[in-house]
N, C-alpha and C positions, 0 to 999 in steps of 0.2 A: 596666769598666762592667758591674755587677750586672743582668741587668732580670729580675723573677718573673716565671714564666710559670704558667696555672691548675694545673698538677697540682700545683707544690709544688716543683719542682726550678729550681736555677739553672743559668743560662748559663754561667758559669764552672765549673760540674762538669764539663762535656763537655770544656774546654778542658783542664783538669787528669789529666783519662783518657788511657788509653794508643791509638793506632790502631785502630779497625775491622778487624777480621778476616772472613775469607769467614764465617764462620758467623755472626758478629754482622750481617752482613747481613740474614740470612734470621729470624735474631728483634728487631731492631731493630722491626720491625712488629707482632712479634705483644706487646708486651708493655713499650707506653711508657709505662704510669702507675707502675712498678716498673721506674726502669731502672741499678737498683744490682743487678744478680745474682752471684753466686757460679761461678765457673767448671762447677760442679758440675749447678745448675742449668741454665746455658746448654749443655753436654753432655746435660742429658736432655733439655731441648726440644728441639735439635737431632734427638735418636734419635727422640722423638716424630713431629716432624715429617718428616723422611724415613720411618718406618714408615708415615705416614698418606696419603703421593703413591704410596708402593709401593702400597699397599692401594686408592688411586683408578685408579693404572694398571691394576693387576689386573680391578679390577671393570669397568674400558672395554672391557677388552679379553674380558671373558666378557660386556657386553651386546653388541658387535661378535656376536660371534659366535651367540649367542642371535639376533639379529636376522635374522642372515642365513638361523640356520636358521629360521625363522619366516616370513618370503619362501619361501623352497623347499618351505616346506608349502603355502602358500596357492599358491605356482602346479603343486604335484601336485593340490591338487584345484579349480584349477580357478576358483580366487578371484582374478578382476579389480580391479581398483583404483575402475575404474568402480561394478562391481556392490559393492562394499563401501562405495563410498560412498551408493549406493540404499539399501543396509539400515542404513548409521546413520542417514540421514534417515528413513526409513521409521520406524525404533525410535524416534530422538527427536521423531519428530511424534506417536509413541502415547504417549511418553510425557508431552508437553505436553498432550495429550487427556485421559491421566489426575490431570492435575492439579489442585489447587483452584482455582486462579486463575483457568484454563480453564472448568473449568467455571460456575463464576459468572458467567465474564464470559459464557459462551455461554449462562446464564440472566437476566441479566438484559437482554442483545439480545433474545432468544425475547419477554418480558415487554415491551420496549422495542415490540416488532415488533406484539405483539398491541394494544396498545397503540393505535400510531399506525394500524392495522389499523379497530380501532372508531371512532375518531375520523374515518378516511375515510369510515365505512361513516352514522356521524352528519350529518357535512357533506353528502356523498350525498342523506340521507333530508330535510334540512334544508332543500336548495334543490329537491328533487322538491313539496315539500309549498309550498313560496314558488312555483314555478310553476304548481301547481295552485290557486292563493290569487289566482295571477293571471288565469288563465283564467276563473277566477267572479268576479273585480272588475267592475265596472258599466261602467271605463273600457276595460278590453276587450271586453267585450260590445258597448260602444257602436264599437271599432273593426272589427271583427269585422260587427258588423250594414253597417258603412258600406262596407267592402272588397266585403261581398254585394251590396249598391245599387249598387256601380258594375260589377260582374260583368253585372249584370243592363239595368242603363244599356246597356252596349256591347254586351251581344250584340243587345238590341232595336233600336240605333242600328243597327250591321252588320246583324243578318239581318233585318231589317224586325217588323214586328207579326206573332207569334203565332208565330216562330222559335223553335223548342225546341232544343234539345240542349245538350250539353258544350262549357264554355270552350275545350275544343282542337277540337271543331267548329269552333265559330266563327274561331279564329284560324287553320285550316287553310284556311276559307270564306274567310277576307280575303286569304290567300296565294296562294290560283287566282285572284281578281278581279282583285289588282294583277300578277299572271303576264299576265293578257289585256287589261291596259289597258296594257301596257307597248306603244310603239311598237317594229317591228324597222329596225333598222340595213339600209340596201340602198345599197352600194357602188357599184353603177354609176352608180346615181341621179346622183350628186355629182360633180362635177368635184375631180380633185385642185389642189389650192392650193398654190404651191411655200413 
């Protein structure tokens, strides 16, 4: 049974082919849209690709070592982990400050700010001038004249005819009266009650 697969090759090629070899392992992956090679070929990918793990091992093992020496600088002089990461946040917080988007956005908040800034300072002026609008209405005035009439009602009521003084006069003047009309309590007087 035939079945095509999309690159173009059949099933029945592989069946026809000789066993997988160690090396056909390692290019069987790299190189399945062309999988008719030449012994020739698969000998130089072969060499390629072990040239190219050697060349990875190598370079591991010079940044191993670069790394370490690179530790052993920072702690002769004296470079914490902590304070290095102080100074990258430090750097990239200036350098977000330096940037466009920052500062836009930090101009159009300022703008934003002044802004809502006048609009307080509106509303402010707004209800100063509405309470002043209300103080000279005729309906305050007339409450205003009538809170005075009865100020004046009571202190003549309490301190009789021709009584001058201040409202806390007079309310001090009614607090010694009802002090001296209060009856006192006399304890012996009274029989207790069980």
């Amino acid at each position: 049974m035939e079945t095509k697969q999309q690159d173009g090759w059949h099933f029945s090629d592989f069946l026809d082919s000789e066993p997988l070899r160690e090396e056909d392992e390692h290019t069987s992956d790299v190189n399945l849209s062309n999988p008719i090679l030449t012994d020739e070929e698969r000998e130089e990918i072969q060499q390629e690709l072990t040239k190219l793990e050697d060349e990875i091992s190598t370079l591991k093992q010079v940044l191993a070592s670069k790394e370490k020496r690179h530790t052993e600088i920072k702690h002769k002089l004296g470079v914490t982990p902590l304070g290095e990461l102080r100074n990258n946040l430090s750097r990239g917080w200036q350098d977000m400050q330096s940037s466009v988007a920052y500062k836009r956005t930090s101009e159009s908040l300022s703008s934003a700010g002044q802004k809502t800034t006048a609009a307080f300072s509106t509303l402010g002026n707004a209800i100063n001038r509405k309470f002043g609008d209300m103080r000279n209405s005729p309906s305050f005035r007339s409450f205003e004249e009538k809170v005075e009439n009865t100020v004046t009602s009571i202190k003549t009521k309490v301190g009789g005819p021709g009584t001058g003084g201040s409202f806390e006069d007079v309310l001090s003047s009614t607090a010694k009266a009802s002090a001296q009309d209060t009856p006192t309590n006399n304890l012996t007087d009274t029989p207790e009650r069980p």
